[in-house]
C-alpha positions in Angstrom: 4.4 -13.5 2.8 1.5 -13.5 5.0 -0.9 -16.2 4.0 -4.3 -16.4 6.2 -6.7 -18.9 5.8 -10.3 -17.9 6.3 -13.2 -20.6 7.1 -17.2 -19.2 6.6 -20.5 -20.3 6.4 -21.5 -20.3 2.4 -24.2 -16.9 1.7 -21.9 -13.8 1.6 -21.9 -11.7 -1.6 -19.1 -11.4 -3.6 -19.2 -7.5 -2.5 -19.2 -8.5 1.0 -15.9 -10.6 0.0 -14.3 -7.4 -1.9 -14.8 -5.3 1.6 -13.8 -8.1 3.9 -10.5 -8.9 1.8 -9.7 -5.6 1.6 -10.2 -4.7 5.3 -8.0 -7.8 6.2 -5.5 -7.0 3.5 -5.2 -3.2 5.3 -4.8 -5.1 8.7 -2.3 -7.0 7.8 -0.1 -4.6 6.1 -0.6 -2.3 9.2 0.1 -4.2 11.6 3.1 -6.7 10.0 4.4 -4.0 8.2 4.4 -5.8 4.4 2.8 -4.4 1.4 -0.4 -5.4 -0.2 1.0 -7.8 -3.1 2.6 -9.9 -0.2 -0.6 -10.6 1.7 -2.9 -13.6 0.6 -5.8 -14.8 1.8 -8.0 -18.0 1.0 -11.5 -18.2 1.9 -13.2 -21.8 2.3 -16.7 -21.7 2.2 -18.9 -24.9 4.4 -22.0 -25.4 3.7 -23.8 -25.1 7.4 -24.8 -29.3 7.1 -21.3 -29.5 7.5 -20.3 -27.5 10.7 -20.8 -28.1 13.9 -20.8 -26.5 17.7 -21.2 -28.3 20.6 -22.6 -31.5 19.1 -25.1 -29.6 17.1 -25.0 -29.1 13.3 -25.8 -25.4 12.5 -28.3 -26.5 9.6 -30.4 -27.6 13.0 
C-alpha cells in the first residue's frame, strides 16, 4: 500500500486538492501497478512563518 506524504505551503483550495490527489492517485497506480483503494496520501499544510530556505523564512 503505497502511502505518500505530501508537505505544502497552506492557500490551496480544496478543488485544487481534489485534482492534485487524483493526479497523484493515477500516477501511482500507473506506474506501481496497484489499484486506487491501495494508494493513500497525507497532505500537511505549514504555514510559510514556519518554512524555511536557505536561512530565510518564506513569510520574508
Amino acid at each position: 500500500m503505497p502511502t505518500i506524504n505530501v508537505q505544502l505551503f497552506e492557500g490551496r483550495t480544496v478543488e485544487q486538492k481534489r485534482a492534485f490527489v487524483k493526479a497523484i492517485t493515477e500516477a501511482t497506480c500507473t506506474t506501481l501497478n496497484v489499484s486506487p483503494d491501495s494508494v493513500e496520501i497525507i497532505m500537511q499544510e505549514v504555514k510559510r512563518e514556519n518554512w524555511a530556505t536557505a536561512g530565510k523564512l518564506w513569510s520574508d
